[in-house]
C-alpha positions as CSV (number, residue, x, y, z in Angstrom):
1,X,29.2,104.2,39.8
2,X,27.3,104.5,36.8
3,X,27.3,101.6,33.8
4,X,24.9,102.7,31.2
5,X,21.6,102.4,32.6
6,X,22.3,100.8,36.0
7,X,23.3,102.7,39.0
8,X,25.9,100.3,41.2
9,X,26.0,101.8,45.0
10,X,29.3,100.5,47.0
11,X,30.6,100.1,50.1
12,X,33.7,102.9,50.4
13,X,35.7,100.6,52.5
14,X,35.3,97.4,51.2
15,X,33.7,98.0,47.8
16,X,31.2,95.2,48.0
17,X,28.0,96.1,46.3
18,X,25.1,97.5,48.2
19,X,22.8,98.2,45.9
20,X,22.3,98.3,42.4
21,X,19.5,100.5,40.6
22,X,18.2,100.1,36.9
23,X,17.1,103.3,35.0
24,X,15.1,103.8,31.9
25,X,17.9,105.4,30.1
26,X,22.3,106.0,29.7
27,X,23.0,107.9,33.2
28,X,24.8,110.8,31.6
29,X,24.9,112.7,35.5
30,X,24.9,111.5,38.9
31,X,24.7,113.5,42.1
32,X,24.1,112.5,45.8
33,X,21.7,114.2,48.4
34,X,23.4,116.2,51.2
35,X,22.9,113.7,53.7
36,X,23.9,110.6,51.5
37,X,20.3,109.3,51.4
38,X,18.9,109.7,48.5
39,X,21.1,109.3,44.7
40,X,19.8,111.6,41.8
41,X,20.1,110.1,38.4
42,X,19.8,112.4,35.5
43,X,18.8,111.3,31.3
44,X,19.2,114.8,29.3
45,X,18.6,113.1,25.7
46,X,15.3,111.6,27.7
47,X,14.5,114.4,29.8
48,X,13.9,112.7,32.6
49,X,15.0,112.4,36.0
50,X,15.4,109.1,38.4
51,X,15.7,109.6,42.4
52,X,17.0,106.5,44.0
53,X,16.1,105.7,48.1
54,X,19.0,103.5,50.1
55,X,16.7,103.7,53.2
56,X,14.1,102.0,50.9
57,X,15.4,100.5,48.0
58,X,11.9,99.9,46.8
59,X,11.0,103.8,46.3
60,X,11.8,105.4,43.4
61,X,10.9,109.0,42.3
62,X,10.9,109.9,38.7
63,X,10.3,113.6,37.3
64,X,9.4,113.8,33.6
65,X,10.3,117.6,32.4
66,X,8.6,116.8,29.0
67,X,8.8,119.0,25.9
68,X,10.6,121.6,27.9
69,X,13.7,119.4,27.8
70,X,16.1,118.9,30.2
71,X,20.3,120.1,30.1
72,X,21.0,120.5,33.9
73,X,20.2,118.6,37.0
74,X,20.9,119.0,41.0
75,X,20.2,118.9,44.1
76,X,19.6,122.0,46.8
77,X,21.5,121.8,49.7
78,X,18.7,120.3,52.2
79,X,18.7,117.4,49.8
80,X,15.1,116.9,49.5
81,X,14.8,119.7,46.4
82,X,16.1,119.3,42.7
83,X,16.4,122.1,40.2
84,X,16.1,121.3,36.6
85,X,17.2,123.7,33.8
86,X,15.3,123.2,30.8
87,X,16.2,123.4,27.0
88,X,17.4,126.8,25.9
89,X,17.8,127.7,29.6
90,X,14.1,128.8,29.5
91,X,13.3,128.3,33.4
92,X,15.0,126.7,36.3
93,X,11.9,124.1,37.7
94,X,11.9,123.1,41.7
95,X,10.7,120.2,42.6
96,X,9.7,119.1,46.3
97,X,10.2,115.5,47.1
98,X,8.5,116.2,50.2
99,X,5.4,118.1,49.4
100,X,5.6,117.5,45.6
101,X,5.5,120.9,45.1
102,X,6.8,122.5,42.1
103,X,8.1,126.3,41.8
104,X,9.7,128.2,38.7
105,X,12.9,130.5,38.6
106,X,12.7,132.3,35.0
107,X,15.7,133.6,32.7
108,X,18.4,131.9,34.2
109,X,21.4,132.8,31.7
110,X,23.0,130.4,30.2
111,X,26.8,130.5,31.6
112,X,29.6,128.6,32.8
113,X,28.5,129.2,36.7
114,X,25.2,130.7,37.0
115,X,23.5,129.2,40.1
116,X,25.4,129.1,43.5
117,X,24.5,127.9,47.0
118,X,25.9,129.3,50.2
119,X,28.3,126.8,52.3
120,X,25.3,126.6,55.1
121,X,22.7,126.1,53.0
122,X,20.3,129.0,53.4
123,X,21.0,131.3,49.8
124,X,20.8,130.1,46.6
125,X,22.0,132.7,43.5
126,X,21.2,132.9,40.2
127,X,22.2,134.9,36.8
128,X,19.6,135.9,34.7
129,X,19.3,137.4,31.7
130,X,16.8,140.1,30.6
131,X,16.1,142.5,28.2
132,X,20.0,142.0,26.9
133,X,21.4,143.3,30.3
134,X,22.7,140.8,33.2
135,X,20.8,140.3,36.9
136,X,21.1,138.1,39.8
137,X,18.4,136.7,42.0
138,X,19.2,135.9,45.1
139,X,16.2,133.1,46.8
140,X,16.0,131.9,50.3
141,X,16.1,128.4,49.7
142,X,13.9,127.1,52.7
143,X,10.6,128.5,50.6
144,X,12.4,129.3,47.7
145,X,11.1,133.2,48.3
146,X,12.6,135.7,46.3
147,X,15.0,137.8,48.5
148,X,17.1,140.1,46.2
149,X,16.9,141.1,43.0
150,X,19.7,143.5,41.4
151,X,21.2,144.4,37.9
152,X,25.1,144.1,37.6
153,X,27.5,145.9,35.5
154,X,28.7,143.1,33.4
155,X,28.9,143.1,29.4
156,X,28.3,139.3,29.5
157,X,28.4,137.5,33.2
158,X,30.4,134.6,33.1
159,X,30.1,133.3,36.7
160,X,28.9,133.5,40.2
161,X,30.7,132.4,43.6
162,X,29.8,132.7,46.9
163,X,32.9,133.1,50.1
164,X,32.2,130.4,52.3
165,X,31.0,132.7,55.1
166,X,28.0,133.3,52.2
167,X,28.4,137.4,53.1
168,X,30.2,138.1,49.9
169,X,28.9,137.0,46.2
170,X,31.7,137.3,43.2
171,X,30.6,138.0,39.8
172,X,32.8,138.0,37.0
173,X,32.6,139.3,33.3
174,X,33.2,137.4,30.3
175,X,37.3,136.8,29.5
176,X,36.6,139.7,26.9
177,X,36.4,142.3,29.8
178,X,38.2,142.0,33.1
179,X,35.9,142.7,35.6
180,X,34.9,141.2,38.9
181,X,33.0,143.0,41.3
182,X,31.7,141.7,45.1
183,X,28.0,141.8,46.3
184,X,27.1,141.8,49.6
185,X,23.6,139.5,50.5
186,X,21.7,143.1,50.6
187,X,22.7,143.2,46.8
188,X,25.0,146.1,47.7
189,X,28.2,146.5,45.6
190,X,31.3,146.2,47.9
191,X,33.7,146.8,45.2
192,X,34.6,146.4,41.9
193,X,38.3,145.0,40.6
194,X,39.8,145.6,37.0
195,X,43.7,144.4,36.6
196,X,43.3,145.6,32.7
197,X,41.7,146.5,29.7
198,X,41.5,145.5,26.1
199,X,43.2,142.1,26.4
200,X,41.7,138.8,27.7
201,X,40.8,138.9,31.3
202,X,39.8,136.3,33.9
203,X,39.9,132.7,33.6
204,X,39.7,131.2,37.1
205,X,38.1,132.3,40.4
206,X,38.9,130.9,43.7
207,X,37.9,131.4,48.2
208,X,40.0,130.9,50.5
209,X,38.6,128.6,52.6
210,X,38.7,131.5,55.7
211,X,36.8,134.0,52.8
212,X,40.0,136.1,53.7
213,X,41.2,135.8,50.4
214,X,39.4,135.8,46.3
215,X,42.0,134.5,44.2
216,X,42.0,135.2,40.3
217,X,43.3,133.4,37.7
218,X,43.9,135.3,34.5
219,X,45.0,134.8,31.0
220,X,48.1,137.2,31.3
221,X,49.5,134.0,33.1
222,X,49.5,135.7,37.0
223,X,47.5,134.9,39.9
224,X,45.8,138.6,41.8
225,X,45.2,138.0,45.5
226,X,42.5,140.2,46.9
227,X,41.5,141.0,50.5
228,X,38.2,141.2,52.1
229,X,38.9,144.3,54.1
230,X,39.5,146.9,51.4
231,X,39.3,144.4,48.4
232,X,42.1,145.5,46.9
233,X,44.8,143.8,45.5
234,X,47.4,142.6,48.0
235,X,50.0,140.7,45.5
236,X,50.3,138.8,42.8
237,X,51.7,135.6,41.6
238,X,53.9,135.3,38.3
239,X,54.3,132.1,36.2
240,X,57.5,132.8,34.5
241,X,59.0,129.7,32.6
242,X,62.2,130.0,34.6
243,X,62.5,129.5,38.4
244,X,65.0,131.4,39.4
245,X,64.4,132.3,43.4
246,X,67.2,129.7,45.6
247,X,65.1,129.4,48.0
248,X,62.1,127.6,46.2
249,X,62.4,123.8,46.0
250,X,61.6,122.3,42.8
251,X,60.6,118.9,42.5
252,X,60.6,117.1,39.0
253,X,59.6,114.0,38.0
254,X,62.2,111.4,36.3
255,X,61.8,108.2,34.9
256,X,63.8,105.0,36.3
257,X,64.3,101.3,34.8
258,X,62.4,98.9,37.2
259,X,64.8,96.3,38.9
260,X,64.3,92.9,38.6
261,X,66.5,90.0,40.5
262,X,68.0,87.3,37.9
263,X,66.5,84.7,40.4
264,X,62.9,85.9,39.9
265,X,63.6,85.4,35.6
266,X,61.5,82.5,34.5
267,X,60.1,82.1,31.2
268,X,57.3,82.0,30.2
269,X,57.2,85.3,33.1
270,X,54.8,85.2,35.6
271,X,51.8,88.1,35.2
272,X,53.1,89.8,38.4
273,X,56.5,89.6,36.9
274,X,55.7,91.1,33.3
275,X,53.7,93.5,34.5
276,X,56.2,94.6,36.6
277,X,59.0,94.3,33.9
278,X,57.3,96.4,30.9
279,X,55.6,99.1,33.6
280,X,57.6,102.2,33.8
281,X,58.5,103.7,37.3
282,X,59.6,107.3,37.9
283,X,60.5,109.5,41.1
284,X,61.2,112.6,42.3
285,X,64.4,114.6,41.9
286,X,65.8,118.0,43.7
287,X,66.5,120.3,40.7
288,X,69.0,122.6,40.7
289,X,67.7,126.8,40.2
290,X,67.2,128.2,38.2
291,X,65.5,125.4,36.5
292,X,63.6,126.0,32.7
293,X,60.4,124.7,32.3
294,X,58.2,123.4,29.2
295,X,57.0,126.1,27.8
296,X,54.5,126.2,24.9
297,X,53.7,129.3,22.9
298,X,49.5,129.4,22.3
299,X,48.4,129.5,18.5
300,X,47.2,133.2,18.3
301,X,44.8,133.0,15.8
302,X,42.3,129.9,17.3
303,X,39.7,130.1,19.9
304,X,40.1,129.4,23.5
305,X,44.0,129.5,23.3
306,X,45.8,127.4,25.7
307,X,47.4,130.1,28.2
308,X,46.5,131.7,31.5
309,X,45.9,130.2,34.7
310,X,43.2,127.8,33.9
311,X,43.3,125.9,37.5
312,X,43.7,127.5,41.3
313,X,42.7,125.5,44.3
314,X,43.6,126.8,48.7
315,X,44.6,124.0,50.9
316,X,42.2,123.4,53.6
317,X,43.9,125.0,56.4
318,X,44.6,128.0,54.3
319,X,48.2,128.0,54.1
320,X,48.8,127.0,50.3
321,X,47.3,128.3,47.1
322,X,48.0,125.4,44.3
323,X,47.8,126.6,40.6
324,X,48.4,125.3,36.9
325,X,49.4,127.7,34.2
326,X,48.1,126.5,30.8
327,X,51.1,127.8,29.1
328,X,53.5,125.5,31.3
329,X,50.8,122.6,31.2
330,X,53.5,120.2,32.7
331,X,53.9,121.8,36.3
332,X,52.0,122.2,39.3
333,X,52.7,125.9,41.6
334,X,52.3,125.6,45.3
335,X,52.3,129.0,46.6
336,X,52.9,130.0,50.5
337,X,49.7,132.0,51.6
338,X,51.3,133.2,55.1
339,X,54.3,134.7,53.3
340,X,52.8,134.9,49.8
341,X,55.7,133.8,47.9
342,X,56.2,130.5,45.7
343,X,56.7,128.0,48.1
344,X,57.1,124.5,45.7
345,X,57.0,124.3,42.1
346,X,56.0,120.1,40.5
347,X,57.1,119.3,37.4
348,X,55.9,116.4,35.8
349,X,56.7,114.4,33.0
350,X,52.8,114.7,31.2
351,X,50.3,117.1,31.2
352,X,48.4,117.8,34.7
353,X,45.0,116.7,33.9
354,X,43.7,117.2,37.2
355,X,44.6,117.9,41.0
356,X,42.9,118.2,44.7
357,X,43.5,119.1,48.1
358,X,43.1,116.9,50.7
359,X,39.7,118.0,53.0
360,X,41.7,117.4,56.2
361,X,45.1,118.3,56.0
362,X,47.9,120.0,53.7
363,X,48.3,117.3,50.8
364,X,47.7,117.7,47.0
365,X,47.2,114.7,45.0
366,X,47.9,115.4,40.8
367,X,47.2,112.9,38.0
368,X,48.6,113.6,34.9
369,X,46.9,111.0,32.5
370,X,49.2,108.1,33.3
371,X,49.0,105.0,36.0
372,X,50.3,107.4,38.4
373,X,49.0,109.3,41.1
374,X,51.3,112.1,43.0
375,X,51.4,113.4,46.7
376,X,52.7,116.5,47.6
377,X,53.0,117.3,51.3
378,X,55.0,120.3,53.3
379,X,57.1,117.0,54.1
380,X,58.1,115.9,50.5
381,X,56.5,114.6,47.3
382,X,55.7,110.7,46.2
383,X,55.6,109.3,42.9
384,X,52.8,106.0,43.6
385,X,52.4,103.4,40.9
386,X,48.4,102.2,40.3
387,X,48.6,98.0,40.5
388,X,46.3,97.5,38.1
389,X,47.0,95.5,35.0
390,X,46.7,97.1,31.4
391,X,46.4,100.4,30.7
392,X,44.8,102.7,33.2
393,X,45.1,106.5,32.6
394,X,44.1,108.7,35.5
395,X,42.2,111.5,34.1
396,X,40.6,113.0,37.3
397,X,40.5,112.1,41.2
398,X,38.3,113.0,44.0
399,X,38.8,112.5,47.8
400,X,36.8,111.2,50.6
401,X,35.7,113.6,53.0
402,X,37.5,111.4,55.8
403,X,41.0,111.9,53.7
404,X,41.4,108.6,54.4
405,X,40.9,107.5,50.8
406,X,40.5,108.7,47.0
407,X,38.6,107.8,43.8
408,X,40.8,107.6,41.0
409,X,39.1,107.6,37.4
410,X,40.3,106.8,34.2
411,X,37.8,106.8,30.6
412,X,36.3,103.6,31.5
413,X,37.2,102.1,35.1
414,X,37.8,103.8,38.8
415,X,40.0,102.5,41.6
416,X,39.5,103.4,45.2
417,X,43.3,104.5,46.4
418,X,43.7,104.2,50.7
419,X,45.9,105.8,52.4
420,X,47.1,104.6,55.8
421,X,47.0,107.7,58.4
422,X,50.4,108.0,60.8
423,X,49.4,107.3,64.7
424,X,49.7,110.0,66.9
């Protein structure tokens, strides 16, 4: 955890303080080593960069990028490189914290995703741009060598994203062109997938965990399945804002007056007992289909209109395909990969801020800005109050690789959530 210029490292079981780290500046990023040895610890308005040892808390590593500025920091999956971006995206800087060597990547393009590692380690990609025309470098990331180098037929590249097999690279245009077309590591195009034209196009790309399946989420409000045999479309999800299909369970969220017994009442109340009194409690309800959902028409005439499928995420096991339409911002979709249908549709009382999949089994947690957090399983859905006093909105959550446990964050302060796991 960060607070301002000090870097707090904690136990994940019992949260007790391991070490804590001061830095010569506000930590605005934070990022740790592959092998959970080393902590990165990045200062844009400083341009510096602070590498933190818990094998020896007394070594420290600090990289200085200087005039050239600093906007992006991370680490390469070995987790003994970092890659700086400087200012104005004018080179992408290597540096060795082995050999203390330093190598240069020039023209990355400035992008929403333009640098990607394959799942083992062993490619890195980047988007450049050149001469007003879109390319992509492809480096072998043991000695950073320079394996592939091809143009691609994009107006304006948007993002890059390796399958998790690392045989297949996506690139996608901007939202102002649909276009997405699949690379192979030789920089050979596979195949090239346009739903439309002359209306706003892709918004969200997704793997399947398998690489059987690219999933894209697109402003028209539907998700297009493709395979990774032909690569052509196999289906495709509708979000309508009435579920009308019996056989699709929809769960929504209601709010219910907490109970208190008369023999607990004391005045003035205890803590426990106020803050149980004033906190409201909600749970899940079976609606009857069809059911109408929140729907909310986007202003036409702003930028970056509020519509589209701006979230996608697969399960781990690659049986569910969880998705958010921005025009229904209340409801979570939980699709059935193996019979590619909608499976479970959430809807909550707030807006979904944020929600992830569980590394080890089917279960998606969802915050929605409240005190809340909510778990969806093939077995049902839970409502689970935080017990923290005041105010604590959940804005985003991450789990532990173990699944045994999740970070919940609000603004200002994190919880650690455990969950107990059922004996076999």
């Amino acid at each position: 955890a960060c607070v301002q210029y000090r870097l707090l490292v904690r136990d994940a079981r019992t949260l007790q303080l391991r070490q804590l780290y001061t830095c010569l500046d506000h930590i605005q990023y934070m990022e740790w080593s592959s092998d959970s040895l080393f902590i990165l610890c990045a200062m844009y308005k400083r341009g510096v960069v602070q590498v933190w040892s818990l094998e020896q808390p007394d070594w420290h590593c600090k990289i200085d990028e200087g005039s050239a500025g600093l906007v992006a920091s991370c680490w390469s999956p070995d987790g003994r490189h970092i890659l700086n971006t400087t200012e104005f995206h004018l080179r992408i800087t290597v540096w060795s914290l082995c050999t203390k060597s330093v190598s240069y990547i020039k023209y990355p393009k400035a992008c929403q995703q333009g640098m990607a590692f394959t799942k083992d380690g062993r490619y890195m990609a980047v988007a450049e741009r050149r001469d007003c025309k879109d390319f992509v470098s492809i480096f072998v990331c043991s000695d950073w060598q320079l394996l592939r180098h091809f143009d691609t037929e994009t107006q304006d590249l948007f993002g890059i994203e390796w399958a998790p097999n690392g045989c297949v690279l996506a690139v996608w245009d901007t939202c102002l062109e649909y276009k997405i077309l699949l690379y192979s590591l030789d920089g050979r195009l596979l195949s090239t997938y346009r739903a439309y034209e002359w209306s706003l196009g892709i918004k969200s790309v997704a793997w399947s965990p398998s690489s059987q399946f690219l999933a894209i989420g697109s402003y028209d409000e539907k998700v297009r399945i493709l395979n990774h045999v032909t690569w052509k479309k196999i289906t495709e999800f509708e979000h309508p804002a009435t579920v009308a299909n019996a056989k699709t369970i929809v769960y929504k969220e209601v709010e219910k007056c907490p109970s208190v017994e008369t023999e607990r009442l004391s005045f003035p109340p205890t803590r426990a007992l106020a803050s149980s009194l004033f906190s409201t409690q909600s749970k899940y309800d079976i609606s009857q289909v069809p059911v109408s959902l929140q729907y909310i028409k986007p202003v036409a005439d702003r930028a970056n209109p509020k519509m589209g499928i701006g979230m996608l995420a697969f399960s781990s096991d690659n049986c569910f395909l969880a998705t958010r339409n921005d025009n229904i911002p209340n409801t979570v979709w939980i699709w059935d990969i193996q019979k590619l249908k909608l499976f479970v549709v959430l809807e909550q009382l707030c807006t979904i801020q944020s929600f992830q999949w569980d590394p080890r089994q089917p279960r998606l947690a969802v915050c929605t800005g409240n005190s809340k957090v909510y778990l969806w399983s093939p077995a049902g859905c839970v409502s689970v109050q935080v017990p923290l006093e005041g105010d604590f909105q959940i804005v985003s959550l991450s789990w532990h690789s173990s699944g045994d446990s999740m970070a919940l964050l609000s603004k200002d302060n994190f919880c650690v959530c455990y969950l107990e796991r059922e004996e076999v």
